[in-house]
C-alpha positions in Angstrom: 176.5 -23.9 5.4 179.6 -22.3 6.4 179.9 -19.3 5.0 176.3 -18.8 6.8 177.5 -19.3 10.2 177.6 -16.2 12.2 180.1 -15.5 14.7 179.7 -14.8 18.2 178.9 -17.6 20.9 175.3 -18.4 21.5 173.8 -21.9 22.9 170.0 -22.6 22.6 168.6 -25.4 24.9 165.8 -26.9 23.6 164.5 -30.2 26.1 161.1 -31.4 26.4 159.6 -34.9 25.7 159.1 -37.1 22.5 156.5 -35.4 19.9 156.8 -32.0 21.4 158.7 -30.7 18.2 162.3 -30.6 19.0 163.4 -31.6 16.2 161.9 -29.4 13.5 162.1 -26.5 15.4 165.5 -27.1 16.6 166.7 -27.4 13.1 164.3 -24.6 12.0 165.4 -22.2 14.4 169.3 -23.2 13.9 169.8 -22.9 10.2 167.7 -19.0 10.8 170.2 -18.2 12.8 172.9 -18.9 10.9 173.7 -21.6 13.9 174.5 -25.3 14.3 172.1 -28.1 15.5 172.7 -30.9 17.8 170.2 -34.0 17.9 171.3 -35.6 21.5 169.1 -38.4 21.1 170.3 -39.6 17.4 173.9 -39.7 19.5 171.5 -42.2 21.9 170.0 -43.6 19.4 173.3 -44.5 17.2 174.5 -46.1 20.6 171.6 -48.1 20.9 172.1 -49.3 17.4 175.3 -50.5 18.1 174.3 -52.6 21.1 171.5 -54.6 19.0 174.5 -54.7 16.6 176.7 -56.4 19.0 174.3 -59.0 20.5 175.6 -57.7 24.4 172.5 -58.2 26.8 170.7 -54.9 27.2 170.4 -55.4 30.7 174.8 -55.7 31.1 175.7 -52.1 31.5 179.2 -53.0 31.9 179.2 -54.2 28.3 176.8 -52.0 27.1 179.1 -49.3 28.0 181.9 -51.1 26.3 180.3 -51.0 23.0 179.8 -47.7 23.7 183.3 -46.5 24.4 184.5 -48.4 21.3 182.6 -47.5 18.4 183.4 -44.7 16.1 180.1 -42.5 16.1 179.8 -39.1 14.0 176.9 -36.9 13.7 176.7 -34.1 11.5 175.6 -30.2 13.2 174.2 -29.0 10.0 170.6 -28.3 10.0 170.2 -28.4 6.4 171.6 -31.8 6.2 173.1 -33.9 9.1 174.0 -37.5 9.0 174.7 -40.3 11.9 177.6 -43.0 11.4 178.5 -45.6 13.5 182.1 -47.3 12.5 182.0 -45.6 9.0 178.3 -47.3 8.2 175.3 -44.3 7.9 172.5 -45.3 10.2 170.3 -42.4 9.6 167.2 -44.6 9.0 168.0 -47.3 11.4 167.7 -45.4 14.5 164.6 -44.3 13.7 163.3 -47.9 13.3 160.7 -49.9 16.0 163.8 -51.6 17.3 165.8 -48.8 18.6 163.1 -46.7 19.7 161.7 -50.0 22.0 165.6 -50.1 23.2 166.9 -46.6 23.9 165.6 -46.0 27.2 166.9 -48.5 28.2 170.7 -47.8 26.8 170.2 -44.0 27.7 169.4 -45.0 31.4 172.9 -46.4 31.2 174.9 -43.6 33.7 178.5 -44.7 32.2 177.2 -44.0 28.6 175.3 -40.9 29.5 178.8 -39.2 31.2 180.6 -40.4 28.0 177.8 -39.2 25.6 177.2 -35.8 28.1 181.1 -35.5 27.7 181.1 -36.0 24.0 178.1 -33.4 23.8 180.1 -30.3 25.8 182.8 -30.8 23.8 181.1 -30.5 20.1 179.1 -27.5 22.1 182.5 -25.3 23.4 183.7 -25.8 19.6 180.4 -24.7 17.7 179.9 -21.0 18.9 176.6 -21.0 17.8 174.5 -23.9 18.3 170.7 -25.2 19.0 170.8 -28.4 21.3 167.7 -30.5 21.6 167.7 -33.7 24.1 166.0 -34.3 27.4 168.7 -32.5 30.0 170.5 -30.1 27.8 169.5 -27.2 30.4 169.6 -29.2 33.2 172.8 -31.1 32.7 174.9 -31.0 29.4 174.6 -27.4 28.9 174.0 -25.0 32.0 174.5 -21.9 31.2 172.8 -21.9 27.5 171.8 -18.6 26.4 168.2 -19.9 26.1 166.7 -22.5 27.8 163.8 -23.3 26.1 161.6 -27.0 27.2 159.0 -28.0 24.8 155.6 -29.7 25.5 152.6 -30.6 23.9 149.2 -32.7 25.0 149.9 -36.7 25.3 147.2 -36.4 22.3 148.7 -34.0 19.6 152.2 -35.7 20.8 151.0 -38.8 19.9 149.1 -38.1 16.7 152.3 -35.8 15.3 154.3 -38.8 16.3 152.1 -41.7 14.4 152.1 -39.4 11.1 155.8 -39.0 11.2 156.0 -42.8 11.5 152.6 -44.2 9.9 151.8 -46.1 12.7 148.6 -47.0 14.6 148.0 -43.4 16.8 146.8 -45.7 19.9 149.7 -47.9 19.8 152.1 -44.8 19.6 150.4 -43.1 22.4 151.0 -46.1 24.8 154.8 -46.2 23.6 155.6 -42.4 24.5 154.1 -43.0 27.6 156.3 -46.0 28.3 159.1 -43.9 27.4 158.0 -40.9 29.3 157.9 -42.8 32.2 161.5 -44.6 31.9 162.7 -41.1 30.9 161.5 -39.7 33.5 162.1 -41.9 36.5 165.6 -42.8 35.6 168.4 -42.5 38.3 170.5 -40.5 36.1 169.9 -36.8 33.8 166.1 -37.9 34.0 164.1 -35.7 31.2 163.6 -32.7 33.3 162.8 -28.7 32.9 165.5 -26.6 34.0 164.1 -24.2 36.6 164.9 -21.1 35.0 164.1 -22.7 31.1 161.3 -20.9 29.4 158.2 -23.6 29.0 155.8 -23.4 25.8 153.3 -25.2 25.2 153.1 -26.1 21.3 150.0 -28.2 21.3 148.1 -25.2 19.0 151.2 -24.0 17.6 152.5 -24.3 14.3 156.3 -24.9 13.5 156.5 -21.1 12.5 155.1 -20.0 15.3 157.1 -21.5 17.9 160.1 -20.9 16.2 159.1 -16.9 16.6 158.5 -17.2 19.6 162.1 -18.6 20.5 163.9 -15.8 18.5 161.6 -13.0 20.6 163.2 -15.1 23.4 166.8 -14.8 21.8 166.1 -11.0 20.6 165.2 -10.6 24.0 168.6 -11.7 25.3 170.3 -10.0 22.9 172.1 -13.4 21.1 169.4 -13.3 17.9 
């Protein structure tokens, strides 16, 4: 992808809750712009994977934090094709298992790992130039003064039934766990998943993937950073 990177600095925020099409669109929308993508939660996620790893008590933020700081955690910024490590080892698939998706909250509620990860994040941002951020405080918190602030958010319905088709899982029993995260994500002391008061909301619950991505380069075109 390098020779399709374009110059010039832009930074897209995209936040909004679990199901509400970050992902794709983040990616979609970075590799037609000839940006970078980063996935905040897979850094989250990876973390979390590395606690369970370790056996510390989920509930011990001082150690939790310690595996943290420790670990040697990599994540690719290429839409086309990004990868998570954690000490050399490709976790890709685990982090999207039942295990670490019961346990991130919890891990990301953590405020000593989210300043290290927040950290981590502004850095790999200041040295991309162009990049598409997706999380749950990228506007808010880990990145201000993006160029676009978008926050993405879909019925607790079609957010659950995308969700259960990307995972094959029972769509009632999905429902009830974005909830459950909603709420922890929401109420937590630190960064809590929130909109950024001058981010641009959009509701993608009769969108399609194409669609909202047009809509955010109208945004960017808008701004002049297409």
């Amino acid at each position: 992808m390098e020779e399709n990177v374009r110059t010039g600095r832009c930074v897209v925020a995209v936040d909004g809750p679990s199901g509400s099409g970050k992902s794709t669109v983040s990616r979609r929308l970075a590799a037609g712009i000839g940006a970078r993508y980063l996935d905040t939660g897979a850094m989250y996620r990876a973390i979390t994977w590395a606690v369970l790893r370790s056996g510390v008590d989920l509930a011990d933020a001082e150690s939790v934090t310690k595996v943290a700081g420790e670990v040697d955690l990599r994540i690719g910024t290429d839409p086309q094709g990004y990868g998570v490590t954690v000490d050399g080892v490709n976790v890709d698939a685990e982090i999207r298992g039942p295990e670490v998706t019961g346990a991130v909250s919890a891990v990301a509620a953590v405020p000593t790992v989210r300043a290290l990860l927040v950290a981590r994040q502004r850095e790999m941002i200041n040295h991309a130039g162009r990049i598409v951020v997706e999380g749950r405080d990228i506007g808010a918190v880990v990145a201000p003064d993006a160029d676009l602030k978008v926050y993405l958010t879909a019925s607790a319905a079609a957010r659950a039934q995308r969700r259960s088709a990307e995972d094959a899982a029972d769509v009632a029993a999905t429902a009830a766990d974005l909830a459950r995260r909603d709420r922890l994500d929401s109420t937590r002391k630190v960064n809590p998943l929130q909109q950024a008061p001058d981010a641009v909301e959009l509701d993608t619950t009769e969108l399609g993937i194409d669609q909202v991505v047009a809509r955010l380069r109208e945004l960017l075109a808008e701004r002049g950073v297409a």
